[in-house]
C-alpha positions as a Markdown table, in Angstrom:
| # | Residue | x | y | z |
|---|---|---|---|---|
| 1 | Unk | -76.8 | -107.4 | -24.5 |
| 2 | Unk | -79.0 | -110.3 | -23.6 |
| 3 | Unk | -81.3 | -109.3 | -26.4 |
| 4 | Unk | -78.8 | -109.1 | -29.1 |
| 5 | Unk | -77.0 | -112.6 | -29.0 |
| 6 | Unk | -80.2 | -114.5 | -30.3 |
| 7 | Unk | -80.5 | -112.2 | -33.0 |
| 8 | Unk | -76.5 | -112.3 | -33.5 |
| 9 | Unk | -76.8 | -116.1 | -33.4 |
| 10 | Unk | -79.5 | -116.4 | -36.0 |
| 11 | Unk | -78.1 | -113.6 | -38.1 |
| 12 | Unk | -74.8 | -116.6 | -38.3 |
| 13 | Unk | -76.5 | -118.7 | -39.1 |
| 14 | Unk | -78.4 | -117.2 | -41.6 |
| 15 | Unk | -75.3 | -116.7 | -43.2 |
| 16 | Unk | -73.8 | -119.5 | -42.4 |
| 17 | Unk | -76.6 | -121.6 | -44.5 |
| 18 | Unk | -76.7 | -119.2 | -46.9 |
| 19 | Unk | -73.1 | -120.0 | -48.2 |
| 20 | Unk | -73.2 | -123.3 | -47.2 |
| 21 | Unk | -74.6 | -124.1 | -51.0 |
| 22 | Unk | -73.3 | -121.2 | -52.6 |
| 23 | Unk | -72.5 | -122.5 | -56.3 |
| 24 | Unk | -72.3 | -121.2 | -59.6 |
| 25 | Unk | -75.1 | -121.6 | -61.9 |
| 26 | Unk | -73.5 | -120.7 | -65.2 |
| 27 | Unk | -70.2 | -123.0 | -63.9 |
| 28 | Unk | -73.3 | -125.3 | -63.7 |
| 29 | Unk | -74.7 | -125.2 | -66.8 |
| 30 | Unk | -71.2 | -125.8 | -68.6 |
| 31 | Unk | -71.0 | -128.8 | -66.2 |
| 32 | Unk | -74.6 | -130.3 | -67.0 |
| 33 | Unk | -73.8 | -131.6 | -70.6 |
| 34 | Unk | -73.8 | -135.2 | -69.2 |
| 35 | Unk | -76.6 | -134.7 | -66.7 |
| 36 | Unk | -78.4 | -133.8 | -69.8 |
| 37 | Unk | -78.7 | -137.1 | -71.3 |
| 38 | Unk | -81.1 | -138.4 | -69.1 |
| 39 | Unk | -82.6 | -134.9 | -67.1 |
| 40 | Unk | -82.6 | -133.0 | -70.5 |
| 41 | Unk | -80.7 | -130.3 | -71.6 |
| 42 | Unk | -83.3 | -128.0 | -69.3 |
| 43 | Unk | -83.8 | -129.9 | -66.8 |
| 44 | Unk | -86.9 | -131.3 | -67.9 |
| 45 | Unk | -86.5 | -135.4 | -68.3 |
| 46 | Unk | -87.6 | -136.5 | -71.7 |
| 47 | Unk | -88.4 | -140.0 | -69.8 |
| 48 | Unk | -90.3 | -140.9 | -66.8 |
| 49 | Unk | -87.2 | -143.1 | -65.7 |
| 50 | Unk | -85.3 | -140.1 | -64.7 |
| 51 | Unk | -86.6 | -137.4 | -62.4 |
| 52 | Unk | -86.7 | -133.4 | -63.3 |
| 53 | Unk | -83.9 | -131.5 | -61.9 |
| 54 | Unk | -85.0 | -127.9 | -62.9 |
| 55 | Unk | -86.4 | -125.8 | -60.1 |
| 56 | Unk | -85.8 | -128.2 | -57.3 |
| 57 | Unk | -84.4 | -126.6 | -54.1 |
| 58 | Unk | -80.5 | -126.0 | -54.2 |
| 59 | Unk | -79.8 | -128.0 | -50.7 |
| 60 | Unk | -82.0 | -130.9 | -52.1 |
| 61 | Unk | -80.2 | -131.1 | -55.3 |
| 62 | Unk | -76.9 | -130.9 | -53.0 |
| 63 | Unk | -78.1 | -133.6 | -50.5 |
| 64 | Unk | -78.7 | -136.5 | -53.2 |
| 65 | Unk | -75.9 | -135.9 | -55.4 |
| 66 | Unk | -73.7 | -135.9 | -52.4 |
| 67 | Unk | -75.8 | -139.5 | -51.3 |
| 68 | Unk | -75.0 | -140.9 | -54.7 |
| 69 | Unk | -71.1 | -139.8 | -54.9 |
| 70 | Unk | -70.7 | -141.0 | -51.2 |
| 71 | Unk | -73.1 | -144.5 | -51.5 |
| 72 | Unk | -75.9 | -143.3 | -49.3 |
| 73 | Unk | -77.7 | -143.7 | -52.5 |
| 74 | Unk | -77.3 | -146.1 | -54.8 |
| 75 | Unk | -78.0 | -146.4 | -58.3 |
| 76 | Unk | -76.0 | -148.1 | -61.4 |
| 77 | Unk | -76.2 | -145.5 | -63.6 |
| 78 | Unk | -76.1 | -142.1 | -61.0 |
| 79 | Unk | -73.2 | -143.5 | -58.9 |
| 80 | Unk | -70.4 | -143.7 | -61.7 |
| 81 | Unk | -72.2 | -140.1 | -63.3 |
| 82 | Unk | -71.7 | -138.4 | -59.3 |
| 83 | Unk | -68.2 | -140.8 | -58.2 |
| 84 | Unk | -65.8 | -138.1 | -59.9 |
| 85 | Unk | -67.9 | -134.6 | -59.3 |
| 86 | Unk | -66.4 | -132.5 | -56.2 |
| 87 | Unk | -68.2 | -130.3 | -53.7 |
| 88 | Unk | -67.7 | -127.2 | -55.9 |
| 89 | Unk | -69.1 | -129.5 | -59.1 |
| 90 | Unk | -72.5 | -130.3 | -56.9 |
| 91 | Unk | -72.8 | -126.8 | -55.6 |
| 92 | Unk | -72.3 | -125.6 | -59.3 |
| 93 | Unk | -74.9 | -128.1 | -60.6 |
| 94 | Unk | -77.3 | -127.6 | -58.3 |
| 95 | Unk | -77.1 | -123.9 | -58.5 |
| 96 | Unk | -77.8 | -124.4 | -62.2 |
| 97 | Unk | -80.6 | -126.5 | -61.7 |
| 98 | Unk | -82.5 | -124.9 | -59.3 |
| 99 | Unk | -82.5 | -121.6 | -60.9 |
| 100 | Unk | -84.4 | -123.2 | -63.8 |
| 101 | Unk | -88.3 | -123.1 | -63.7 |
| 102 | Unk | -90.2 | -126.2 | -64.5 |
């Protein structure tokens, strides 16, 4: 029994951080109109003022959106864009994005 709980207790986790950004990539998309603007419609910026979102990691995405909503992050045009967009939103977003390819 000794021997199992490490492997139940990464198995858990596993799945645990799995889910922990599950989001919906076409739920996403729909949502990305605005990002689009400034990111582009694929994720690819059309100006070197604003990063590219397409193909970066899903918990990366998560992590500065969340910064920028919350005021970890600030920036005059991102923090009124990421003030109204919910946990599900970011997920959603972030799903979308990182399933592009640059």
């Amino acid at each position: 029994m000794k021997k199992l709980f490490p492997l139940i207790t990464i198995a858990a986790l596993s799945i645990h951080s799995v889910t922990a950004f599950a989001g919906d990539a076409a739920a996403g998309k729909a949502k990305a109109a605005t990002c689009g603007a400034c990111h582009g419609q694929n994720g690819i910026s059309p100006n070197d003022l604003w990063p590219n979102l397409a193909g970066q990691k899903q918990s990366y995405l998560v992590k500065q959106i969340k910064a920028f909503r919350d005021g970890q992050r600030a920036d005059p045009m991102m923090a009124p864009m990421a003030a109204a967009l919910s946990d599900a939103d970011i997920d959603d977003l972030a799903a979308f994005y990182s399933s592009l390819g640059q």
